[in-house]
BAKOL-238370 format. One record per atom (N, C-alpha, C, O): residue number from 1; residue in three letters; x, y, z. Coordinates in pm, whole numbers, padded with zeros to 5 digits. Layout:
<nodes>
+-----+--------+--------+--------+--------+
: num : residu :      u :      v :      w :
+-----+--------+--------+--------+--------+
: NUM :    Ala :      X :      Y :      Z :
...
+-----+--------+--------+--------+--------+
</nodes>
This chain:
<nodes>
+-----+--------+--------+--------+--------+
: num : residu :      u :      v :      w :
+-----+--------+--------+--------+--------+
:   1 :    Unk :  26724 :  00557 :  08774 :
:   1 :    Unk :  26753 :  00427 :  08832 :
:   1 :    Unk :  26837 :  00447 :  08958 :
:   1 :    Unk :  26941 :  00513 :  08954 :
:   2 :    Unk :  26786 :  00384 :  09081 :
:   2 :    Unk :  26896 :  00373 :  09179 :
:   2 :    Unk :  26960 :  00249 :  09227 :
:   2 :    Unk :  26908 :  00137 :  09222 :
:   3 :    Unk :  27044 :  00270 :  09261 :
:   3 :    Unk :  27156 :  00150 :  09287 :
:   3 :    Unk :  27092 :  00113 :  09479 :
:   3 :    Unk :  27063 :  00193 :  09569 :
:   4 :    Unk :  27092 : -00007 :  09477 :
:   4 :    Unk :  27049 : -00051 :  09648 :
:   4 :    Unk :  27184 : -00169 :  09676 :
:   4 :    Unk :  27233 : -00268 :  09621 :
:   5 :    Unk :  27202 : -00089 :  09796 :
:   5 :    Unk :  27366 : -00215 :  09901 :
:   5 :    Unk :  27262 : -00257 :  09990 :
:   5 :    Unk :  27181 : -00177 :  10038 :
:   6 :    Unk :  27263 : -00399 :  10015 :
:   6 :    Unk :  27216 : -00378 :  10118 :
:   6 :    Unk :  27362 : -00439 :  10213 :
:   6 :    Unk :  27433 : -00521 :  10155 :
:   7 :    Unk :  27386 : -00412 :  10298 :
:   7 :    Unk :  27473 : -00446 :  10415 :
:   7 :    Unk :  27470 : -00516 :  10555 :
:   7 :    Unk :  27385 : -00464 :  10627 :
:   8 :    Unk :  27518 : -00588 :  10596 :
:   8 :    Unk :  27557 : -00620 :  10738 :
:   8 :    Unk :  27600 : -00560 :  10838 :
:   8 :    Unk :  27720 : -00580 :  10820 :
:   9 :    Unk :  27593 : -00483 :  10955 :
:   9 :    Unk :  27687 : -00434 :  10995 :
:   9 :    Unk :  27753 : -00504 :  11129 :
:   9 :    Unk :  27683 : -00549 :  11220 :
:  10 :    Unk :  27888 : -00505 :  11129 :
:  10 :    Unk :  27954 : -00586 :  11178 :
:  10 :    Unk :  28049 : -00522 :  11322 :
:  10 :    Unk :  28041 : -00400 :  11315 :
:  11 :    Unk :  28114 : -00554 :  11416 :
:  11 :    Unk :  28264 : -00496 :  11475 :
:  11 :    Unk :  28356 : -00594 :  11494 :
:  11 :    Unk :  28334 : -00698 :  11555 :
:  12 :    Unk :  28492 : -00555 :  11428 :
:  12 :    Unk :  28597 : -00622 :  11441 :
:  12 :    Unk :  28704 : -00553 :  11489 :
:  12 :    Unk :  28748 : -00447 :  11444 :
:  13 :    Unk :  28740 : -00609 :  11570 :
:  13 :    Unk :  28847 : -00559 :  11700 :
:  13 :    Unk :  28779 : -00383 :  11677 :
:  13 :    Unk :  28820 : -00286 :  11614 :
:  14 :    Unk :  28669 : -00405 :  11755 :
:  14 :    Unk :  28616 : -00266 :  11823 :
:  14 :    Unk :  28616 : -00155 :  11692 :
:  14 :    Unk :  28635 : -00034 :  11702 :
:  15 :    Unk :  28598 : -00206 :  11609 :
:  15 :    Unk :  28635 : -00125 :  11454 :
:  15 :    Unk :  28474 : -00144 :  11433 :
:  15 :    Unk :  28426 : -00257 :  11442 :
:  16 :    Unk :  28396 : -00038 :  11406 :
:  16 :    Unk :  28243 : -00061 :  11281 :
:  16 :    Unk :  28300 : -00063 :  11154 :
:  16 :    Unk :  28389 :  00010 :  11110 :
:  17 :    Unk :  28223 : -00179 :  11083 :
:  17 :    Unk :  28254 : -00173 :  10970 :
:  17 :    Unk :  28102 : -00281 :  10924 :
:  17 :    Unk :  28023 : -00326 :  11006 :
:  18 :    Unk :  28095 : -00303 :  10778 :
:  18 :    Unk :  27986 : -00318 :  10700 :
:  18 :    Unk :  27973 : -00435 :  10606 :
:  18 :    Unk :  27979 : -00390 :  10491 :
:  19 :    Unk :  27959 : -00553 :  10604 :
:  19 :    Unk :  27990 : -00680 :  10460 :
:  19 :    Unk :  27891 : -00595 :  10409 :
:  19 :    Unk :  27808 : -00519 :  10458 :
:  20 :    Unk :  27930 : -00636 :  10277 :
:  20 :    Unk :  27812 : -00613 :  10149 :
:  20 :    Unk :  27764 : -00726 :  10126 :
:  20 :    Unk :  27827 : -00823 :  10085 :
:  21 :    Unk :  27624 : -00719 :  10158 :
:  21 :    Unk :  27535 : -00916 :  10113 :
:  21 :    Unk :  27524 : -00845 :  09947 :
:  21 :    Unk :  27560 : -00934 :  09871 :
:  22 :    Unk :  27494 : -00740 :  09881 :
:  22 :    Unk :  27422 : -00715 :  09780 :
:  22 :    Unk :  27427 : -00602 :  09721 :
:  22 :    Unk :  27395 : -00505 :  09790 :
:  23 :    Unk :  27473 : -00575 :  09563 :
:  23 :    Unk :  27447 : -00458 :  09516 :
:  23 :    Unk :  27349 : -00501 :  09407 :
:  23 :    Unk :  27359 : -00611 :  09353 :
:  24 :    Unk :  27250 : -00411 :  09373 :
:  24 :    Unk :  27166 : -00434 :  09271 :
:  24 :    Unk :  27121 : -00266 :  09233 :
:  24 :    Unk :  27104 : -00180 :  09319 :
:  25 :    Unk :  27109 : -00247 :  09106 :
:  25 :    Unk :  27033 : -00160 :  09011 :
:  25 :    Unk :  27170 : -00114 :  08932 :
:  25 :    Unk :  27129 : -00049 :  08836 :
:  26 :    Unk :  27269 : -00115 :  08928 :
:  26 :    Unk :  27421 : -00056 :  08921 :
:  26 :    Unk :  27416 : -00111 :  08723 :
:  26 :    Unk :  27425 : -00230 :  08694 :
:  27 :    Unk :  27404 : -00014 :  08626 :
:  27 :    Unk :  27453 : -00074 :  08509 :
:  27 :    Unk :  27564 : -00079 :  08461 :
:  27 :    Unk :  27671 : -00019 :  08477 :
:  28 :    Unk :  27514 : -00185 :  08378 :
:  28 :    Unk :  27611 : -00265 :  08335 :
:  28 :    Unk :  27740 : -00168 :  08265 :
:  28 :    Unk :  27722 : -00051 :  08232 :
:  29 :    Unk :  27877 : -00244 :  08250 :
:  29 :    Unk :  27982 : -00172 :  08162 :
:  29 :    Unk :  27929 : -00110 :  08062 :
:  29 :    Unk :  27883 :  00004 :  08066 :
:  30 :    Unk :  27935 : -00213 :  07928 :
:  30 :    Unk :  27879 : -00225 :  07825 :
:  30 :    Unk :  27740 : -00167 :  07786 :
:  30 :    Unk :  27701 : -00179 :  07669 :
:  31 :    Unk :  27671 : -00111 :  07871 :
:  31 :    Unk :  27537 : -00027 :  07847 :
:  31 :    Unk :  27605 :  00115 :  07882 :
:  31 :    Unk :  27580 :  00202 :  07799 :
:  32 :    Unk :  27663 :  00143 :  07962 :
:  32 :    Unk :  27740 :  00313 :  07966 :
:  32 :    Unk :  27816 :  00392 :  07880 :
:  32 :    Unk :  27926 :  00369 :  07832 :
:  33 :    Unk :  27741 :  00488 :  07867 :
:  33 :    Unk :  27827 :  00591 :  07759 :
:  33 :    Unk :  27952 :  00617 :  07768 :
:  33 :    Unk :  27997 :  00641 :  07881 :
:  34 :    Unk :  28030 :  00620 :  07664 :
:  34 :    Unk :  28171 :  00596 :  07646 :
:  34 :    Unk :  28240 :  00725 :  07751 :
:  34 :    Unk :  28335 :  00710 :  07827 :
:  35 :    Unk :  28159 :  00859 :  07726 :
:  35 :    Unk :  28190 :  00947 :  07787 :
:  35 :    Unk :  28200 :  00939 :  07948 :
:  35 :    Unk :  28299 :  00991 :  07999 :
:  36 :    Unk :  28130 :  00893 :  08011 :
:  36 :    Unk :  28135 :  00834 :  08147 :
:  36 :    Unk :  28245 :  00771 :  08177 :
:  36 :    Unk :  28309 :  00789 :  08281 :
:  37 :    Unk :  28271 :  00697 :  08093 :
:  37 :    Unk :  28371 :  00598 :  08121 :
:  37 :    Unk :  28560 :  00619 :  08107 :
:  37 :    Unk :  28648 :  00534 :  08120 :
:  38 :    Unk :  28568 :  00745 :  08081 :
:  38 :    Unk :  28663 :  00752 :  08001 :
:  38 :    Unk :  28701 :  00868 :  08111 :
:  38 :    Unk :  28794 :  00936 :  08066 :
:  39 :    Unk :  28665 :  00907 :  08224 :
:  39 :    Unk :  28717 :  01033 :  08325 :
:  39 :    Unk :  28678 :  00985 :  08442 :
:  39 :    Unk :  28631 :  00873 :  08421 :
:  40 :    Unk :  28674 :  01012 :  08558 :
:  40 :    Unk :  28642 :  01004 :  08686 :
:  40 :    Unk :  28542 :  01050 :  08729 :
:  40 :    Unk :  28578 :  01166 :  08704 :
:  41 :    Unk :  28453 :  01063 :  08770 :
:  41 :    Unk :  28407 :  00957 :  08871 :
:  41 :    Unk :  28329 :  00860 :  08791 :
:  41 :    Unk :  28262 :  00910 :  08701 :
:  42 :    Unk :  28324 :  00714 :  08808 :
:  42 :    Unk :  28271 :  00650 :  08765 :
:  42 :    Unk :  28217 :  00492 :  08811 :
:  42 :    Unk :  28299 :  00431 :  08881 :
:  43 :    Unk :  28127 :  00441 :  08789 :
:  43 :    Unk :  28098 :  00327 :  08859 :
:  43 :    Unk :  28024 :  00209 :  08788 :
:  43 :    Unk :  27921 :  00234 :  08725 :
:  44 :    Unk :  28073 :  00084 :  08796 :
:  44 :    Unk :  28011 : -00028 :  08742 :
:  44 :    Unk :  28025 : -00180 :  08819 :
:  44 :    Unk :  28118 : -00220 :  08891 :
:  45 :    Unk :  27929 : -00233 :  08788 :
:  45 :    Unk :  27959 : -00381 :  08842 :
:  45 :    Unk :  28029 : -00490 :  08775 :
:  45 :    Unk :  27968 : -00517 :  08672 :
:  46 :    Unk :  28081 : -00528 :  08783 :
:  46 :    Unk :  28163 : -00645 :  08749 :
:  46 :    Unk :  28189 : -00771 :  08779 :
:  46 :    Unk :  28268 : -00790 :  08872 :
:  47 :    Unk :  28139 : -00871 :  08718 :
:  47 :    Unk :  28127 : -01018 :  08791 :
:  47 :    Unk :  28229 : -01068 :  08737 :
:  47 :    Unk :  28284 : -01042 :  08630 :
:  48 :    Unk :  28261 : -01171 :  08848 :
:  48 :    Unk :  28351 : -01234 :  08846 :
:  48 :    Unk :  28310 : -01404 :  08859 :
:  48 :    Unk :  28192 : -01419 :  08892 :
:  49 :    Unk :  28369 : -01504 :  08844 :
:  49 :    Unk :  28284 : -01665 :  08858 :
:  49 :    Unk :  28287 : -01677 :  09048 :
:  49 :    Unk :  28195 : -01722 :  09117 :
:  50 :    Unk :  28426 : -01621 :  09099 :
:  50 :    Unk :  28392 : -01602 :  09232 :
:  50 :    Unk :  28348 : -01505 :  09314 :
:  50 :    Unk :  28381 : -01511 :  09433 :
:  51 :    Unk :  28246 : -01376 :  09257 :
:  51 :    Unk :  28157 : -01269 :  09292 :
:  51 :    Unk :  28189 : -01179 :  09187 :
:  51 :    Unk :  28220 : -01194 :  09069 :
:  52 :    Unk :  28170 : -01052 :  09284 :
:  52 :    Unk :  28154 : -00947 :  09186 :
:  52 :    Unk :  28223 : -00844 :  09277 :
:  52 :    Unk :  28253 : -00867 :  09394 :
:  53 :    Unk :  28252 : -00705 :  09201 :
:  53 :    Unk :  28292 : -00604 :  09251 :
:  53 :    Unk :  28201 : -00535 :  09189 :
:  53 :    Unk :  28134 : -00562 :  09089 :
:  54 :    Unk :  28207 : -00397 :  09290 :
:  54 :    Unk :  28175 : -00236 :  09241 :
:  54 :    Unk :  28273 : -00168 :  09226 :
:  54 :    Unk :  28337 : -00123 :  09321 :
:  55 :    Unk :  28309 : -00145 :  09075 :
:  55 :    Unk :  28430 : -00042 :  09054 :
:  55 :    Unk :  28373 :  00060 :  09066 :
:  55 :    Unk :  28259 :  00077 :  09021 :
:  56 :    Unk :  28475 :  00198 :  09160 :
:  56 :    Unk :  28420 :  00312 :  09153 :
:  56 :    Unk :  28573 :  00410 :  09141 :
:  56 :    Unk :  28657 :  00454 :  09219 :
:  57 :    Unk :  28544 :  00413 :  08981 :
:  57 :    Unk :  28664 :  00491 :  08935 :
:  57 :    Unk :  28676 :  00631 :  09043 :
:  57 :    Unk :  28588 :  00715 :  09063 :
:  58 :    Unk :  28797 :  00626 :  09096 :
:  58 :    Unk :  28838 :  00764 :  09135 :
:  58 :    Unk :  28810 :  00734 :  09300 :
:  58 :    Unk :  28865 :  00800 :  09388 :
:  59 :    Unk :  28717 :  00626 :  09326 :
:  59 :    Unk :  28645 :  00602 :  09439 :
:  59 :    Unk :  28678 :  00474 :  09542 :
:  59 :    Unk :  28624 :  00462 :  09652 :
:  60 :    Unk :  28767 :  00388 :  09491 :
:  60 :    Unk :  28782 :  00265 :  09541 :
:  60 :    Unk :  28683 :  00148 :  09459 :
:  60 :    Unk :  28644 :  00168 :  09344 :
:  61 :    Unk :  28652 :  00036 :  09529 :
:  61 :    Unk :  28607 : -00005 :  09479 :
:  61 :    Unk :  28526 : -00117 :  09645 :
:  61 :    Unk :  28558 : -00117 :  09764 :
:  62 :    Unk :  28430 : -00187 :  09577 :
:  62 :    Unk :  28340 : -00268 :  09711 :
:  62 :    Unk :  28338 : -00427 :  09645 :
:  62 :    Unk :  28302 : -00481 :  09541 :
:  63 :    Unk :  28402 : -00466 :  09777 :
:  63 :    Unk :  28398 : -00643 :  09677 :
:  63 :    Unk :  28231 : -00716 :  09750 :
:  63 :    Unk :  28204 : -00699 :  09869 :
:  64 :    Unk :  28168 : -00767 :  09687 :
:  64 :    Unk :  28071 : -00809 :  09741 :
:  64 :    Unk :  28078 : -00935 :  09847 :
:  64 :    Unk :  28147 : -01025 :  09800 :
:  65 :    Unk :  28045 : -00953 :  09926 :
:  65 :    Unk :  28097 : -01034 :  10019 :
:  65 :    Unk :  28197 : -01007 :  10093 :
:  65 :    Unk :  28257 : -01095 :  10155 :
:  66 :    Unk :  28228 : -00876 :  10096 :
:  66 :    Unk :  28355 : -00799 :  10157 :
:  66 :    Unk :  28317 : -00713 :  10279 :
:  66 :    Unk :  28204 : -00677 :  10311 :
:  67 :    Unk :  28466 : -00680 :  10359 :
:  67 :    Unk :  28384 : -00595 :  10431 :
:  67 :    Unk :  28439 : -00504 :  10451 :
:  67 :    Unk :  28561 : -00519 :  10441 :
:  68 :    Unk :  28395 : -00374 :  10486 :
:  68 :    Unk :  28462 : -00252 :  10466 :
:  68 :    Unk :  28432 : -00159 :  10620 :
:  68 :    Unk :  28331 : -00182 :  10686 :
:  69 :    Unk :  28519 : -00068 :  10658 :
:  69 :    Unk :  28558 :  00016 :  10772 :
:  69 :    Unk :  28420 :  00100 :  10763 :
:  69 :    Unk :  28428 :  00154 :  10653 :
:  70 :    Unk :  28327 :  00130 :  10808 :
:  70 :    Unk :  28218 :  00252 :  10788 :
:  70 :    Unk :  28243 :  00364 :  10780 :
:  70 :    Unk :  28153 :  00445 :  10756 :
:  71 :    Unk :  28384 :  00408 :  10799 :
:  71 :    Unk :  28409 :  00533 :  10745 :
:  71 :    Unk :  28428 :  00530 :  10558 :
:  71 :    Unk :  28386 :  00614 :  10478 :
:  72 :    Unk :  28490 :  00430 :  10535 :
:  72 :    Unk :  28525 :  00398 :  10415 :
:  72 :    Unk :  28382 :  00383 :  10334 :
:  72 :    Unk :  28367 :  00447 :  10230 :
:  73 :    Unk :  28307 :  00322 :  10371 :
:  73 :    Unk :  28143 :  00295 :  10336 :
:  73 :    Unk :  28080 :  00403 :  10298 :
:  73 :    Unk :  28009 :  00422 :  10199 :
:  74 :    Unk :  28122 :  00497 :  10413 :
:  74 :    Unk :  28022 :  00681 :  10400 :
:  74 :    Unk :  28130 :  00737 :  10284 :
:  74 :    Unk :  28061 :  00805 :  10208 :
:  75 :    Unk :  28232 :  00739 :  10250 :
:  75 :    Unk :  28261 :  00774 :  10162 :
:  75 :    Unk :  28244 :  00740 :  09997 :
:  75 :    Unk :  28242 :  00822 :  09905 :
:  76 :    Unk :  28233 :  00591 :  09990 :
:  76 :    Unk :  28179 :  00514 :  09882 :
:  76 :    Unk :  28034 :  00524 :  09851 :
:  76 :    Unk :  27986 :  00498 :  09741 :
:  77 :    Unk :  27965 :  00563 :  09961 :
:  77 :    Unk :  27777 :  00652 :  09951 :
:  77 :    Unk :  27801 :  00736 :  09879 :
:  77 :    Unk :  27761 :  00742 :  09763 :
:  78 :    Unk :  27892 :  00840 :  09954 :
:  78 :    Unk :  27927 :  01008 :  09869 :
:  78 :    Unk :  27961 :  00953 :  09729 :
:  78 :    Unk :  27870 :  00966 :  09648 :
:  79 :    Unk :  28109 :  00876 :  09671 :
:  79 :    Unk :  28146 :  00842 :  09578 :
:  79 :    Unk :  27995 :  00821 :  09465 :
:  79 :    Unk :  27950 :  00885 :  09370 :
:  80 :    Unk :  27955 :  00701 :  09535 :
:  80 :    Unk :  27884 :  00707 :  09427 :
:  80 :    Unk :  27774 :  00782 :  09416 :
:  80 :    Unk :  27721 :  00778 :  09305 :
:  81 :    Unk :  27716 :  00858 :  09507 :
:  81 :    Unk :  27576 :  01010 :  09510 :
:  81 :    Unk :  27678 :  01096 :  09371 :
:  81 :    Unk :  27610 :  01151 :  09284 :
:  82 :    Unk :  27812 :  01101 :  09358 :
:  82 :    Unk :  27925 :  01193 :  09237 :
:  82 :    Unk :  27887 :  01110 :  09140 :
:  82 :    Unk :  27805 :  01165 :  09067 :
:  83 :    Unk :  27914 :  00992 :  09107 :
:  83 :    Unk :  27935 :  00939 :  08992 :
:  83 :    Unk :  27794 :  00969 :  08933 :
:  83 :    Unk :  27794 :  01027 :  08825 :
:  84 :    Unk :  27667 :  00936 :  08991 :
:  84 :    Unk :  27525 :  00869 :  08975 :
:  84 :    Unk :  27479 :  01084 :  08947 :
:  84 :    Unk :  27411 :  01095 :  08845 :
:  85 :    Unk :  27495 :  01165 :  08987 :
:  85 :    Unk :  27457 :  01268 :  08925 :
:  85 :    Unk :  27575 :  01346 :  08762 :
:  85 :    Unk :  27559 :  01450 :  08698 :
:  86 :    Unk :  27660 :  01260 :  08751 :
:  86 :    Unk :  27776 :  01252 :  08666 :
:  86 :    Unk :  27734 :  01188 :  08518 :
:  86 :    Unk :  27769 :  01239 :  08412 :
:  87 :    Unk :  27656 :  01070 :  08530 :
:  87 :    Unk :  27591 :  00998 :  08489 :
:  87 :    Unk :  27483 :  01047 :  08434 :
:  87 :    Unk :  27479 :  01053 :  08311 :
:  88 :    Unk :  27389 :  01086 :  08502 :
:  88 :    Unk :  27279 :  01170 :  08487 :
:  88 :    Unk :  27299 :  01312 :  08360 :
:  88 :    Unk :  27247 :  01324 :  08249 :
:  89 :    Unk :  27365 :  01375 :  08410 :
:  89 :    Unk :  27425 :  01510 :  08338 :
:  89 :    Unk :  27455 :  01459 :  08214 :
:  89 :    Unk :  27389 :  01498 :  08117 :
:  90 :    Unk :  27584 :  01345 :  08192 :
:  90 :    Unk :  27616 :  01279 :  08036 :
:  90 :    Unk :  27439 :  01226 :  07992 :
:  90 :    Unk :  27379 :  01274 :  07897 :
:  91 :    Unk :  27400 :  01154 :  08058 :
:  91 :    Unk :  27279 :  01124 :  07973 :
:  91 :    Unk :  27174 :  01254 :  07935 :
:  91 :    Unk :  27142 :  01282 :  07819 :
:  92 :    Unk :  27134 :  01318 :  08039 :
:  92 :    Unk :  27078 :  01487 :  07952 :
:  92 :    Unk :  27159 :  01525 :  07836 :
:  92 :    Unk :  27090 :  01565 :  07742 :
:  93 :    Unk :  27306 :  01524 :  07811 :
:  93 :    Unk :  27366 :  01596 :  07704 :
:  93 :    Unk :  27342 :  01478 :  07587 :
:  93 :    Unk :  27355 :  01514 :  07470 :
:  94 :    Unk :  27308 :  01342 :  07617 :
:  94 :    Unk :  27311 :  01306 :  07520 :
:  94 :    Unk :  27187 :  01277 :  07462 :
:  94 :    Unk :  27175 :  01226 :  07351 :
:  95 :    Unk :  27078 :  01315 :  07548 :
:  95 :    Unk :  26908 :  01284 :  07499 :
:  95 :    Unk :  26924 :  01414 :  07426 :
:  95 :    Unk :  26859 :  01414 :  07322 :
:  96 :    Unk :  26995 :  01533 :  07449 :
:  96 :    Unk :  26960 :  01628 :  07376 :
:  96 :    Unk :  27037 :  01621 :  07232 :
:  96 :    Unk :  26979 :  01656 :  07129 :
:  97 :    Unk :  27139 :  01585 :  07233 :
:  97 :    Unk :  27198 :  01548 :  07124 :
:  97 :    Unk :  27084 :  01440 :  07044 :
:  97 :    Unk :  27018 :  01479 :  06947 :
:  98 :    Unk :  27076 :  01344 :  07083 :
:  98 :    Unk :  26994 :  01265 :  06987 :
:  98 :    Unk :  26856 :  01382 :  06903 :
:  98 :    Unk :  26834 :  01388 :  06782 :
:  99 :    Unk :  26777 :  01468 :  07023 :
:  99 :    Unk :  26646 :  01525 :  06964 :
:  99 :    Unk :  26725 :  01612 :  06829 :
:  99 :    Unk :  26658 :  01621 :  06726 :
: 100 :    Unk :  26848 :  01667 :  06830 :
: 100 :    Unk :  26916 :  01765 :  06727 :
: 100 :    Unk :  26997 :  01730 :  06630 :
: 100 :    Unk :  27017 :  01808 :  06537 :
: 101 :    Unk :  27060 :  01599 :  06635 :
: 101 :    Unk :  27163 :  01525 :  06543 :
: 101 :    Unk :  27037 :  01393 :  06485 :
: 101 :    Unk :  27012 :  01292 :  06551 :
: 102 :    Unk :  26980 :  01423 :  06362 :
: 102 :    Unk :  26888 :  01307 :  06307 :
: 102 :    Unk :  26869 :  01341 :  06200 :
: 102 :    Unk :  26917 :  01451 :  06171 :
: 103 :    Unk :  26787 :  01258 :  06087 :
: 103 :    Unk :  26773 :  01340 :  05981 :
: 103 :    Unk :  26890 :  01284 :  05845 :
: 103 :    Unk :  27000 :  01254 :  05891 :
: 104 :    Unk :  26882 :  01275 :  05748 :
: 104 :    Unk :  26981 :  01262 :  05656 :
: 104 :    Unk :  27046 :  01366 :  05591 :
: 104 :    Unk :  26987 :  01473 :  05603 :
: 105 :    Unk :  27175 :  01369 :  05509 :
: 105 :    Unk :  27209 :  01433 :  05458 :
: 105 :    Unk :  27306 :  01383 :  05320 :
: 105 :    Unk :  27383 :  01288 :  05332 :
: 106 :    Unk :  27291 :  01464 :  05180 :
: 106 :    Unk :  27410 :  01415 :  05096 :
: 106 :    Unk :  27494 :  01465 :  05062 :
: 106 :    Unk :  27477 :  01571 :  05003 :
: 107 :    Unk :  27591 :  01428 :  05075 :
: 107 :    Unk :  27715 :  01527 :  04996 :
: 107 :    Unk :  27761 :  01452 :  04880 :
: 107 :    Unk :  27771 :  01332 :  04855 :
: 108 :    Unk :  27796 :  01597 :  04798 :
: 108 :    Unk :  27833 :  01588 :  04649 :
: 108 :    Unk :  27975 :  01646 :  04645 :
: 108 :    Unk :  28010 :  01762 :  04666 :
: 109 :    Unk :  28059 :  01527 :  04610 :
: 109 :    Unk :  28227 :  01593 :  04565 :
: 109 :    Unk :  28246 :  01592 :  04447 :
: 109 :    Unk :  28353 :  01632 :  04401 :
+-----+--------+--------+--------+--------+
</nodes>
């Protein structure tokens, strides 16, 4: 799955910088493995009744409707290219866990 920003790009007082109109593909809290969630780098969306953010543990974070410095932007790309192969890696360890941990067992005391 990939995550898509799409952006504005803007200059304020001679500064480039970027609004966020949009993040979409980004899952949810509550669908991420505990292990992800519990160290750095990490990333989720979060709504709010007046928008949403992108938390990016370790990384800052992107308010939607916000706008951010483009240096700050290229780093929150990198941030999350870390989290999103971070992600990846926990989910291989855990598809493999599922194919090897199944099966019943009884114990007798």
């Amino acid at each position: 799955m990939s995550i898509k920003i799409k952006t504005e790009k803007v200059v304020e007082k001679g500064i480039a910088k970027r609004k966020i109109l949009a993040i979409e593909g980004v899952i949810p809290h509550d669908e991420l493995p505990l292990e992800y969630l519990q160290t750095h780098p990490y990333a989720f969306l979060q709504h709010y009744t007046d928008g949403q953010i992108l938390h990016m543990g370790g990384c800052g974070c992107a308010d939607i409707d916000g706008v951010m410095e483009e240096v700050e932007f290229q780093k929150s790309l990198d941030g999350l290219g870390t989290c999103g192969e971070r992600l990846h890696s926990i989910n291989q360890k855990i598809k493999a866990l599922k194919e090897t941990w199944n099966g019943e067992e009884t114990f007798i005391i």
